[in-house]
C-alpha positions in Angstrom: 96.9 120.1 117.0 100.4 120.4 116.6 100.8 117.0 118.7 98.1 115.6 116.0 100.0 116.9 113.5 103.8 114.9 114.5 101.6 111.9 114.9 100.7 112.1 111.5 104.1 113.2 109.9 105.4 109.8 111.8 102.8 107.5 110.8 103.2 108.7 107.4 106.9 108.1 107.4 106.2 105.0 108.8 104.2 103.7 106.0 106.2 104.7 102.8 109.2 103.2 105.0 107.8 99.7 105.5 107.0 99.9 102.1 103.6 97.7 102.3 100.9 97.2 100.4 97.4 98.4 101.6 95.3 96.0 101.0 92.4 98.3 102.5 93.1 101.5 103.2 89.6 102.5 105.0 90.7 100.2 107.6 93.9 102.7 108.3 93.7 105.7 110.6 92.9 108.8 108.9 93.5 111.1 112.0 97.7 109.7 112.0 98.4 110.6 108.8 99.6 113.7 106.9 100.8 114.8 103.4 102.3 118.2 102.4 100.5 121.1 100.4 101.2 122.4 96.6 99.3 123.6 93.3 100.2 123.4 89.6 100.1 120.0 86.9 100.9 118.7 84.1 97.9 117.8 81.2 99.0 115.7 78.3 99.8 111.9 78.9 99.8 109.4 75.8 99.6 105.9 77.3 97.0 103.5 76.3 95.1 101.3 79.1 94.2 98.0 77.5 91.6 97.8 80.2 89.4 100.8 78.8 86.2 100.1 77.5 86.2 101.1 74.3 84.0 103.5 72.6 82.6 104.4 75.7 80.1 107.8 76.1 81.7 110.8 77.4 81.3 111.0 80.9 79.8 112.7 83.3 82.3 114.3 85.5 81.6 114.3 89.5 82.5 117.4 91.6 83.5 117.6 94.8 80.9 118.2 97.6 80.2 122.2 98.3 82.1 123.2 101.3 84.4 119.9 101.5 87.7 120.6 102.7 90.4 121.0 100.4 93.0 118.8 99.4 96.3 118.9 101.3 98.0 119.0 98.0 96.9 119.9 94.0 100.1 119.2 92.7 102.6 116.6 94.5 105.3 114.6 93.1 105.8 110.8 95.0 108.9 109.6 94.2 109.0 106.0 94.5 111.9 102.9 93.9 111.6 100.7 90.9 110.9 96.7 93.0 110.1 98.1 96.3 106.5 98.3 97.7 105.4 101.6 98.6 102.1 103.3 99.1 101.9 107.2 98.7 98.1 109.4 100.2 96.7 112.3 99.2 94.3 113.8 102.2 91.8 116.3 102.6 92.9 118.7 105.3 90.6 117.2 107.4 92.7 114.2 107.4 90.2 111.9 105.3 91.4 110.2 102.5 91.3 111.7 98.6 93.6 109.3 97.2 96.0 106.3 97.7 98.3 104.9 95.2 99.4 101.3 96.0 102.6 100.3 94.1 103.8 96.5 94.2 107.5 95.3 94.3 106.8 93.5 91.6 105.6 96.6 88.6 108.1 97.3 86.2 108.5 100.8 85.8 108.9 101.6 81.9 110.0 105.4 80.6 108.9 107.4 77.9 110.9 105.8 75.5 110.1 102.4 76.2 113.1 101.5 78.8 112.6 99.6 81.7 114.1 101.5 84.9 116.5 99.7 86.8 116.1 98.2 90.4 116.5 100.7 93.1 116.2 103.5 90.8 114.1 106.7 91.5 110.9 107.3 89.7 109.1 110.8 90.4 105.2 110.0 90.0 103.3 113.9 89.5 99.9 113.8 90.5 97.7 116.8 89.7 94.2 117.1 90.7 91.4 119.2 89.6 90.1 121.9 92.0 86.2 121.5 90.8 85.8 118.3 88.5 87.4 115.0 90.8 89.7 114.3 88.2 93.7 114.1 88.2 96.3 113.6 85.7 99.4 111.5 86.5 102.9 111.5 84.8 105.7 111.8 83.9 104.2 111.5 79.9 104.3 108.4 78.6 105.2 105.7 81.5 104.1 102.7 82.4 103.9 99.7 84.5 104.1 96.1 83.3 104.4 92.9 85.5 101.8 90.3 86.9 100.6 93.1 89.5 99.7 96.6 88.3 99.8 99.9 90.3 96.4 100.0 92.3 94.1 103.4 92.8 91.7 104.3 95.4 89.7 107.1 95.2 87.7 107.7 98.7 84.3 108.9 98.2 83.3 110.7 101.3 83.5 114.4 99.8 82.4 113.3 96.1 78.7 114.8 95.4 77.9 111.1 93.9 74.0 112.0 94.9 74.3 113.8 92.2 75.2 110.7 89.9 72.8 109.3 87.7 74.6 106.2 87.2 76.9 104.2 89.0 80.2 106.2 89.9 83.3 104.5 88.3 87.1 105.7 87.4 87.4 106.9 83.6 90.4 107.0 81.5 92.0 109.2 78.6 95.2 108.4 77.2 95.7 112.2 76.4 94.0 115.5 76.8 92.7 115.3 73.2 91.1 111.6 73.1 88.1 110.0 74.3 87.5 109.3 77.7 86.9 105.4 78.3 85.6 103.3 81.3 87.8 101.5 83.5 86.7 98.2 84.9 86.1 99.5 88.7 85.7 97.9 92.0 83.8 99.6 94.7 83.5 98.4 98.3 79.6 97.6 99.9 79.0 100.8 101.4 79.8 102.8 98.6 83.1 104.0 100.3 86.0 103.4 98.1 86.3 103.0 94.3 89.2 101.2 93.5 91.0 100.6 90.1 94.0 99.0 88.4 96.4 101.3 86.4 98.8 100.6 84.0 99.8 104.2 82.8 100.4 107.6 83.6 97.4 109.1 82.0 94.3 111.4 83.0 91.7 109.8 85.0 88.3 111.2 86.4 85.4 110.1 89.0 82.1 110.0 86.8 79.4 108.1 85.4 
């Protein structure tokens, strides 16, 4: 295990190094990588998504699968660059992927206050996730992204109890923890793996139908 577990730690550094996109992360091995634990979060987040459907039902949230292994981490902060490519995981213990957050060179990282962040500067992205409901709340409050190529989500569906889905799972959107949730316009690969979705904001997001 512990050999298992420097392969991953390596691979992992490997990938946020390189700084690439992935274009499609089932394709990546899930028993070489690793991310660290951590609990807490952050709730409120302002930003609108022009890509929300609006006036959209409230949704139905999805749980995660009875006796799925947790997630490696909760509550994580990714710090990434403002113009370099980077890619940051979240993982079930198992190693299986929760979530992957792809961020282009080319997104413009834009503060609370409506400045955009210099090249090479640090941006801290905190990522909380729900313990019951597959939901998770990204920050810091009021951020965003503009540029031709937006910050791209994954969500891996193996330990989300979509059986239990009436509808067709997709990634939902509120702008802030007292607003109406919206649907995003979500992608989802043939076998019902991945759902993947393009995000502009730092807002709260959820898995439901």
């Amino acid at each position: 295990m512990s050999r298992l577990r420097n392969l991953a730690v390596a691979s992992l550094a490997i990938l946020i190094a390189a700084c690439g996109d992935i274009a499609n992360p089932a394709a990546m091995d899930q028993s070489a990588m690793f991310a660290q634990g951590g609990r807490g979060g952050n709730n409120n987040n302002t930003a609108q998504d022009s890509t929300a459907t609006p006036g959209s039902q409230a949704p139905n949230f999805l749980q995660f699968v009875e006796g799925s292994p947790p997630l490696t981490t909760y509550d994580t902060t990714f710090i990434a660059h403002q113009g370099w490519k980077q890619s940051f995981v979240i993982f079930h213990e198992d190693y299986n992927y929760f979530m992957v957050l792809d961020v282009p060179g080319t997104a413009q990282f834009v503060d609370g206050l409506g400045q955009p962040v210099p090249y090479g500067t640090p941006v801290p992205i905190t990522v909380h996730v729900d313990d019951e409901d597959v939901s998770f709340e990204f920050g810091p409050h009021g951020s965003y992204f503009t540029g031709k190529r937006p910050v791209v989500l994954w969500i891996y569906l193996k330990y989300v109890d979509v059986a239990n889905a009436a509808g067709d799972p997709a990634i939902w959107y509120q702008p802030d923890s007292e607003a109406d949730w919206s649907a995003l316009p979500t992608n989802a690969d043939k076998a019902g793996n991945w759902l993947k979705v393009e995000l502009r904001h730092f807002s709260n997001y959820a898995i439901a139908w």
